[in-house]
N, C-alpha and C positions, 0 to 999 in steps of 0.2 A: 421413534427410538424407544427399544425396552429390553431389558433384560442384557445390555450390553451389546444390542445389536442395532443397526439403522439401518433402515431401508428409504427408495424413494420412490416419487411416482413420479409419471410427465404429467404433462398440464397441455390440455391440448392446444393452449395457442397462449404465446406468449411474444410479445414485441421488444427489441430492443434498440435504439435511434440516437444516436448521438453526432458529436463531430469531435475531432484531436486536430489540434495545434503543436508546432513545433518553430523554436528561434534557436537559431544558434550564429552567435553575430559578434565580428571582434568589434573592439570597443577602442584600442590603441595597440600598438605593436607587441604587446603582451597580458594585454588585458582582453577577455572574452565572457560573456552571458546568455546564458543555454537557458531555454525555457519552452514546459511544455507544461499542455492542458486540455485534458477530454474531460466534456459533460457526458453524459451516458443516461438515457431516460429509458430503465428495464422494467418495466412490468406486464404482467401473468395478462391476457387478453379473455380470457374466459373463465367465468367461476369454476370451484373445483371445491370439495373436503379434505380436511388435514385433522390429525390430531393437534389439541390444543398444548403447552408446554404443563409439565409438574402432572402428567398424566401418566395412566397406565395404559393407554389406545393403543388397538393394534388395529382396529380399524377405522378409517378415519371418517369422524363423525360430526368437522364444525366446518361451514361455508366460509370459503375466501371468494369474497365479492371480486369482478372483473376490475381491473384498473391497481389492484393492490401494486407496491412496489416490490421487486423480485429481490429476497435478503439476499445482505451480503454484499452489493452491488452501492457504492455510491454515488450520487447524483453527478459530482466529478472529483478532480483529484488535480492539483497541481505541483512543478516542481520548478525548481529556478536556482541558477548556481553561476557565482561572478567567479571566474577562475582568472589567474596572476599565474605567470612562467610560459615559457616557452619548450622547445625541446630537448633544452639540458639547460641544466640548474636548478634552481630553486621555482617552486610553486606552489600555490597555495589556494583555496577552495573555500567558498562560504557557499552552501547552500542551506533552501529553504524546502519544505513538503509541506502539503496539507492534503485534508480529505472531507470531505461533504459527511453529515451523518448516514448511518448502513442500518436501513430494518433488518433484525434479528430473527423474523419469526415471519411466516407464511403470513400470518393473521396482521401482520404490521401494527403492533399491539407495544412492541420496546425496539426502543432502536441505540444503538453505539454513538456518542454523541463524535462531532466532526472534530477534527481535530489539524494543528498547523504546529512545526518542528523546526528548530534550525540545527544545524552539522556545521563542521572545518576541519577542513586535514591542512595538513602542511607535507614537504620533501621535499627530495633533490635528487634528480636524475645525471646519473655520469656514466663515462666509458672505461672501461679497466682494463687491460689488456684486450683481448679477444670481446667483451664482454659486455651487455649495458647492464647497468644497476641502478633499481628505483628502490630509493628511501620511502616511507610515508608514517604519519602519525596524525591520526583518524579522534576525532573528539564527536559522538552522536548523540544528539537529543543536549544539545550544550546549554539551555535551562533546565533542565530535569524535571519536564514538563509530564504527568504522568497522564497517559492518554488509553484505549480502547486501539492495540496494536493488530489483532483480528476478531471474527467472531465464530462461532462453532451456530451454523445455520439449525434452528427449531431444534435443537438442544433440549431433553423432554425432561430435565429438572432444573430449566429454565437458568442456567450456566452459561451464558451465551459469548461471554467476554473473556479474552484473555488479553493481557494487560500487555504492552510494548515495552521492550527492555528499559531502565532506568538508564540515566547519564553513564555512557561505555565509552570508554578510551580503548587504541588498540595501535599495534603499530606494527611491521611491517618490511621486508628485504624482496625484491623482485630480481632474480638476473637470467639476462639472456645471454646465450653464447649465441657469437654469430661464428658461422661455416666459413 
């Protein structure tokens, strides 16, 4: 990255092996718990040169050893949400996220530290005439827990972080006309 422009290269062999899980299970006649979770093991299988970050390289001049971890990529990621309601009326949402720590830089040199969140909405689903209508009011990041929301990969004035939005409230009208 220079002069406002970024370029890439391949690498010529890179692995990436994982497994994903998924739950989605009622609990009671209106009670249900969704959960899901990939590990993800991505890295670069053969050396290669990169520019180092807070450079001026255009040509890339520093070894990344075989085995490096491929930025960007977390080790895994999970999610998990107890949901309350049924098909009309009221319902209500706790969920959780989290994410393993993300190398930032080819050279696996800084990394985005890992991070876990929790969210709740609430609503109420009804019919109106012709019509269905979903309410909802959304409350995200409900500790205002400040975290490394993505990262800008080998970023070459080593800027690698952009922050995940602050405690956000939001809310919400959905309607359908049925034919």
């Amino acid at each position: 990255s220079s002069g406002g422009r970024t370029t890439y290269q391949n690498v010529d062999r890179a692995r990436r092996k994982g497994v994903e899980a998924k739950l989605d299970y009622p609990l009671a006649e209106r009670w249900r718990i969704q959960a899901a979770y990939t590990y993800l093991d991505a890295t670069f299988r053969s050396a290669f040169l990169t520019c180092p970050a807070a450079s001026t390289c255009t040509t890339p001049n520093t070894p990344v050893a075989a085995g490096a971890r491929i930025p960007g990529v977390p080790y895994s990621n999970f999610y998990a949400a107890l949901r309350y309601g049924g098909a009309r009326g009221w319902n209500a949402t706790l969920e959780a996220s989290a994410a393993s720590n993300v190398a930032v830089n080819d050279l696996n040199t800084q990394f985005a530290p890992g991070y876990g969140v929790l969210s709740t909405s609430i609503g109420y689903l009804f019919d109106w005439n012709d019509s269905q209508v979903s309410t909802y009011l959304r409350l995200n990041n409900l500790f205002d827990h400040s975290y490394v929301g993505s990262v800008i990969v080998n970023e070459s004035n080593g800027r690698y972080y952009e922050p995940a939005p602050t405690r956000t409230i939001f809310g919400g009208i959905q309607i359908n006309w049925k034919h």
